[in-house]
DSSP file (Angstrom, degrees, kcal/mol; ACC not computed):
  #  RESIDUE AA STRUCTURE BP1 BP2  ACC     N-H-->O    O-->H-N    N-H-->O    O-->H-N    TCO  KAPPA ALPHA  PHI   PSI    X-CA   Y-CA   Z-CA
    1    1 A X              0   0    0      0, 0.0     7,-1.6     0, 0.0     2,-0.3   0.000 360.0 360.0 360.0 145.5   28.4   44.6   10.9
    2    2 A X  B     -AB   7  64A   0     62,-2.1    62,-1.0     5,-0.2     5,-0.2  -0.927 360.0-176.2-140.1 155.0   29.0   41.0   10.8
    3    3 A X        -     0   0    0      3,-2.2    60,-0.1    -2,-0.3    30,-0.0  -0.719  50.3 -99.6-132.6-165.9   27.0   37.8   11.3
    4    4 A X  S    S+     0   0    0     -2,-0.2     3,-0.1     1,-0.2    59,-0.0   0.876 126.7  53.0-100.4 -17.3   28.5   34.2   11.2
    5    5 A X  S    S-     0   0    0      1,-0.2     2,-0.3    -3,-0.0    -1,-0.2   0.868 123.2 -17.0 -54.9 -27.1   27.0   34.3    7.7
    6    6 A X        -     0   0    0      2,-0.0    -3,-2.2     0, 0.0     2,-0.2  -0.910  47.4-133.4-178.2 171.1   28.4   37.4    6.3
    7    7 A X  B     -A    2   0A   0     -2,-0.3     2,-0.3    -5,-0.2    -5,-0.2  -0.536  18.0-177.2-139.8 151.5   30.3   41.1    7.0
    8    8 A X        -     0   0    0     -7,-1.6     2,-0.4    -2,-0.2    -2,-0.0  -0.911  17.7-144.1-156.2 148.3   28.9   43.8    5.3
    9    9 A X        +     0   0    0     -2,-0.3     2,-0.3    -7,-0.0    -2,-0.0  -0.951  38.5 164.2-122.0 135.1   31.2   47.6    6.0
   10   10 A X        -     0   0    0     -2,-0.4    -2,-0.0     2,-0.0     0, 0.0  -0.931  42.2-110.6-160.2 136.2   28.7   50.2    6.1
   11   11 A X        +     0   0    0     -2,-0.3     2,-0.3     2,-0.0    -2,-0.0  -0.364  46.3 165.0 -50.7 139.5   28.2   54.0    7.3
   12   12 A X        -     0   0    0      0, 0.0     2,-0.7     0, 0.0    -2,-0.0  -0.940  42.3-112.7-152.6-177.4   26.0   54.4   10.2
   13   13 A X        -     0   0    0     -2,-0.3    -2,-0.0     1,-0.1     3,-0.0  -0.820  29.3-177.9-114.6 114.2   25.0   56.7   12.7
   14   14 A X  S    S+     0   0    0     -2,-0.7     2,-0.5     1,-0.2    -1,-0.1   0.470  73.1  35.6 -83.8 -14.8   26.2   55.6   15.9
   15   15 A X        +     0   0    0      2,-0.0    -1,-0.2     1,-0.0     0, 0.0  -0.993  63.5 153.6-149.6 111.2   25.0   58.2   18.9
   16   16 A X        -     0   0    0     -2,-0.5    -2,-0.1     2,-0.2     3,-0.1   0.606  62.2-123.9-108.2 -35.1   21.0   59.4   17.3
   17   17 A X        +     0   0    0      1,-0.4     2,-0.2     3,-0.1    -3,-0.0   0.672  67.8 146.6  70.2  26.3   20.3   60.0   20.9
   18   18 A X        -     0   0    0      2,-0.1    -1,-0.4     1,-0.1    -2,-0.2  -0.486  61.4-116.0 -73.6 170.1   17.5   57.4   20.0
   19   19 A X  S    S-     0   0    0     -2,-0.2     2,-0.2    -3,-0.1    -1,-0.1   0.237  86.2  -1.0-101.1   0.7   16.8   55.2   23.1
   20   20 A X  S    S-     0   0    0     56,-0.0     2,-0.6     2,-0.0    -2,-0.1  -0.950  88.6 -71.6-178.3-164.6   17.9   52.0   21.5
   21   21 A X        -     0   0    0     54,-0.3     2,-0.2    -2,-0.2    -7,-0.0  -0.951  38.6-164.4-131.7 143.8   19.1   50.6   18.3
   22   22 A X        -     0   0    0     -2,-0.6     2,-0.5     2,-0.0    54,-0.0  -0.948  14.7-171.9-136.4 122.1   17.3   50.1   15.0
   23   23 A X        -     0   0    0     53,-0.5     2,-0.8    -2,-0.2    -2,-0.0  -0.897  33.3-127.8 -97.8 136.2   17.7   48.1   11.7
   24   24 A X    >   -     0   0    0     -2,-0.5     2,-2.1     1,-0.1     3,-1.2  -0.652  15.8-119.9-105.2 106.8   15.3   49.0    9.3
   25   25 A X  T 3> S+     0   0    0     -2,-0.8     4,-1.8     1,-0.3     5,-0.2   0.003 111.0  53.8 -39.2 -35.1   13.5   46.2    7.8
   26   26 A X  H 3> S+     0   0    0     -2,-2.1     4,-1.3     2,-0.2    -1,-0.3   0.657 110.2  56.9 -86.9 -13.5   14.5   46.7    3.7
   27   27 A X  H <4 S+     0   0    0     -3,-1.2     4,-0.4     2,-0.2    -1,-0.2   0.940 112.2  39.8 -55.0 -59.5   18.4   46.5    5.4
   28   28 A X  H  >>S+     0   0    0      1,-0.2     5,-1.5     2,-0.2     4,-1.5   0.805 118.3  49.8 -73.3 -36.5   17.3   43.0    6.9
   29   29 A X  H  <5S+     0   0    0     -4,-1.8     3,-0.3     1,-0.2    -1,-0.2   0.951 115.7  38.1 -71.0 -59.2   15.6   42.2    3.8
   30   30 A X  T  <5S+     0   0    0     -4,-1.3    -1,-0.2     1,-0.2    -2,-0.2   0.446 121.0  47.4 -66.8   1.5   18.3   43.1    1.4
   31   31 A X  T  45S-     0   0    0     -4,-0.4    -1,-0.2    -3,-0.3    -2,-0.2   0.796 103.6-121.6-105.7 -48.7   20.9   41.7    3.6
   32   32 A X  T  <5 -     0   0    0     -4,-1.5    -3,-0.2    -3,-0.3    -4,-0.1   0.472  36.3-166.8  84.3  23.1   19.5   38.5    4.6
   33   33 A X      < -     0   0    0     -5,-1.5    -1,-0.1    -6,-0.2    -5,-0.0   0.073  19.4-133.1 -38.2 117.4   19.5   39.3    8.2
   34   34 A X        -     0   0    0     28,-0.1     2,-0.4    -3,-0.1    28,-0.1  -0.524  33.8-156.2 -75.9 144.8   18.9   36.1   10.3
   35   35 A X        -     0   0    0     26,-0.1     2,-0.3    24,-0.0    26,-0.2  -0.967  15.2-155.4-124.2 162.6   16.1   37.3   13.0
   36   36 A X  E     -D   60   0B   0     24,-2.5    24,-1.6    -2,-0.4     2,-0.6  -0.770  21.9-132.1-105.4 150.7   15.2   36.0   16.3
   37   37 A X  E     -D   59   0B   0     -2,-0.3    22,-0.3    22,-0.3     2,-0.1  -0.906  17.9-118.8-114.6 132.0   11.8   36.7   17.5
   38   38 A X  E     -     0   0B   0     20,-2.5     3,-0.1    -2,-0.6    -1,-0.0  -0.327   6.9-134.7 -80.3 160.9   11.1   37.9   20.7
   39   39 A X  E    S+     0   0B   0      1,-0.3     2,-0.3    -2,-0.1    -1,-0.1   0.648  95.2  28.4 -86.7  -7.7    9.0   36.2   23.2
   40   40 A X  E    S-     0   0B   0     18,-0.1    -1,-0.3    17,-0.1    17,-0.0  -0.916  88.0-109.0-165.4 142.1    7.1   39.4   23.9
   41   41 A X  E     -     0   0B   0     -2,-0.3     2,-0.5    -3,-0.1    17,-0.2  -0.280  22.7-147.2 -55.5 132.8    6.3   42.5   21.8
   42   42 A X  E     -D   57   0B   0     15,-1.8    15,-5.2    -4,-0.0    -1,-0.1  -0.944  21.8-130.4-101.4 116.0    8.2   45.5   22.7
   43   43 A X  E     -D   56   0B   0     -2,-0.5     2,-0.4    13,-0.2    13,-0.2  -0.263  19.0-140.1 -51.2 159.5    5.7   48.8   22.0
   44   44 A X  E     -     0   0B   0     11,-0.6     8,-0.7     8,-0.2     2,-0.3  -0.919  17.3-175.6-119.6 140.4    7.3   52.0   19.8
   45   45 A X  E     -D   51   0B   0     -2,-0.4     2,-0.3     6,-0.3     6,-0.2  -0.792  18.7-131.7-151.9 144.6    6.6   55.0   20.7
   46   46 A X    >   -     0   0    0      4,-1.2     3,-5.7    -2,-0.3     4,-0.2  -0.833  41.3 -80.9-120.2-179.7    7.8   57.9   18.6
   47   47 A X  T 3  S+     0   0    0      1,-0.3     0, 0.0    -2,-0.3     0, 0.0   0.616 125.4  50.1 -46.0 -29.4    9.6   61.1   19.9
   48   48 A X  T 3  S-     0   0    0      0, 0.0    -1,-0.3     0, 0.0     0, 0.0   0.114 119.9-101.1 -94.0  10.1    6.4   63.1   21.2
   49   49 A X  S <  S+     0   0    0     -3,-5.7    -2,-0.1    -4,-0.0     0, 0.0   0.216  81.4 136.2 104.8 -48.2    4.9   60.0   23.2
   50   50 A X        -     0   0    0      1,-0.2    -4,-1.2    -4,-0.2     2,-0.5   0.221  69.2-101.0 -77.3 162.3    2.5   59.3   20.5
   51   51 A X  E     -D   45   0B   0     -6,-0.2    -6,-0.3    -8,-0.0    -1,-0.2  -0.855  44.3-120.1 -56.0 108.6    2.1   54.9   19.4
   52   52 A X  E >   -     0   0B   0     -8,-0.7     3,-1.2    -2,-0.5    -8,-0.2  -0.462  22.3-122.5 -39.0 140.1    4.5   54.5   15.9
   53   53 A X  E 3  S+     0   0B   0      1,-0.3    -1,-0.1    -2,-0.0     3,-0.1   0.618 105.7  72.6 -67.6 -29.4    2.1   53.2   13.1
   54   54 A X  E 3  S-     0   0B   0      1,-0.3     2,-0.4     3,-0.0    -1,-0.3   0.243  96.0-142.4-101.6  17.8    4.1   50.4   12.6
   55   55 A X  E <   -     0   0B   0     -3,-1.2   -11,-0.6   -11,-0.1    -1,-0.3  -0.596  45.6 -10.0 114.9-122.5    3.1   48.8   15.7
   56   56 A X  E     -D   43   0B   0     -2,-0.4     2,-0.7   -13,-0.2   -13,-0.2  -0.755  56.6-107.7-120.5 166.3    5.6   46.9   17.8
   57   57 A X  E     +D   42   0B   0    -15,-5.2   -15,-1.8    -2,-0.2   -17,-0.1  -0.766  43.1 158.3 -91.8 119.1    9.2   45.4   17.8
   58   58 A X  E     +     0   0B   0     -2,-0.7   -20,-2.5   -17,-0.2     2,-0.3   0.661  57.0  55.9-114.3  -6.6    8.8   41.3   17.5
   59   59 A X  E     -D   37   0B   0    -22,-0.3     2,-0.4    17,-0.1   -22,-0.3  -0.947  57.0-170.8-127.2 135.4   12.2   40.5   16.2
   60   60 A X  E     -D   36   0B   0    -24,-1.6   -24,-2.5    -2,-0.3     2,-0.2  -0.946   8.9-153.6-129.5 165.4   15.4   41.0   17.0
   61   61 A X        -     0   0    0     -2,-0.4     2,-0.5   -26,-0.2    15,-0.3  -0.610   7.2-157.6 -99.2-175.3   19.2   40.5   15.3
   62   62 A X        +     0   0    0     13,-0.2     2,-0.6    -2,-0.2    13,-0.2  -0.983  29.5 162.1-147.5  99.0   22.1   39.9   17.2
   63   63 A X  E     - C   0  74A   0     11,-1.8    11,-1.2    -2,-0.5   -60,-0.2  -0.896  36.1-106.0-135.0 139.8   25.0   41.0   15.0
   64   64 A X  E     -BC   2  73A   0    -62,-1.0   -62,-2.1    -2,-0.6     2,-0.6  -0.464  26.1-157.3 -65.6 131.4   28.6   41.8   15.7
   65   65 A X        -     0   0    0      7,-1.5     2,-0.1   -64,-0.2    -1,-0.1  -0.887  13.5-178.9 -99.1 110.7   29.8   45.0   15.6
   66   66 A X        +     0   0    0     -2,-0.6     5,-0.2     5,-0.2     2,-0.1  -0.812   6.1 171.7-119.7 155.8   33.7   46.5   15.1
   67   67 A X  B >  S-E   70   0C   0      3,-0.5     3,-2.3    -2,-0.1     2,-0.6  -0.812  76.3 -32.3-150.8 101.1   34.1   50.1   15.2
   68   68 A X  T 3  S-     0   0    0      1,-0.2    -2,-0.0    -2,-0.1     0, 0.0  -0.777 125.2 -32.7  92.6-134.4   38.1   50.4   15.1
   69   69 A X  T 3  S+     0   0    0     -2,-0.6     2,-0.7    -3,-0.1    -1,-0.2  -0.243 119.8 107.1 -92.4  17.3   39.7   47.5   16.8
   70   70 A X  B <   +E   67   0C   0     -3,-2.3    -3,-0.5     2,-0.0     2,-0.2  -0.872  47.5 177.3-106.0 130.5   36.7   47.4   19.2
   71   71 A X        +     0   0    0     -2,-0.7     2,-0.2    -5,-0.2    -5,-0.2  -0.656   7.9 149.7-109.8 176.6   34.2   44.5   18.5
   72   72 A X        -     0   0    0     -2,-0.2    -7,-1.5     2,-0.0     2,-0.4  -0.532  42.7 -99.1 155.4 137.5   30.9   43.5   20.4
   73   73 A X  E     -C   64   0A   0     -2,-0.2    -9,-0.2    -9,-0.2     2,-0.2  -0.598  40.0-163.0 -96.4 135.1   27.8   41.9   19.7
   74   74 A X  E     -C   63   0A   0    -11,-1.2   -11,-1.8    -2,-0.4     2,-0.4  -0.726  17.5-144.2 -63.1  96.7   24.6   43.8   19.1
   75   75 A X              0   0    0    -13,-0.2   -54,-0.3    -2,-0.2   -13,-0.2  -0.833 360.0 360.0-138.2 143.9   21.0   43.6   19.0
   76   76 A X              0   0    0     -2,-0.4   -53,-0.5   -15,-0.3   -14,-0.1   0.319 360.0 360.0 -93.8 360.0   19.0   45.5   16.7
């Protein structure tokens, strides 16, 4: 993953069969992840329906992604 500050090379797991794509906040923290804030809260839901405890998604990152010699911008 790259941003126009900095690259970082990093294992991840790329098909979760989650419904969208997730950084998890002590990544962003330890990283320095620039974030954007969204203009409206997207809810979380975990896998049985239920609200996630940790509320809603207000931020998002936009970061480039190479996987090979394929590249493409992101957002977590």
């Amino acid at each position: 993953l790259s941003s126009k500050q900095r690259s970082k090379e990093l294992v991840a797991m790329v098909d979760s069969g989650a419904t969208t794509k997730f950084l998890h906040r002590r990544f962003v923290a330890r990283n320095q992840v620039t974030m954007r804030k969204l203009a409206k809260p997207i809810p979380l839901y975990n896998i049985d329906g239920s609200e996630n405890r940790d509320g809603t998604i207000t931020e998002v990152a936009v970061l480039t992604m190479k996987i090979g010699n394929h590249e493409e911008e992101v957002a977590f």
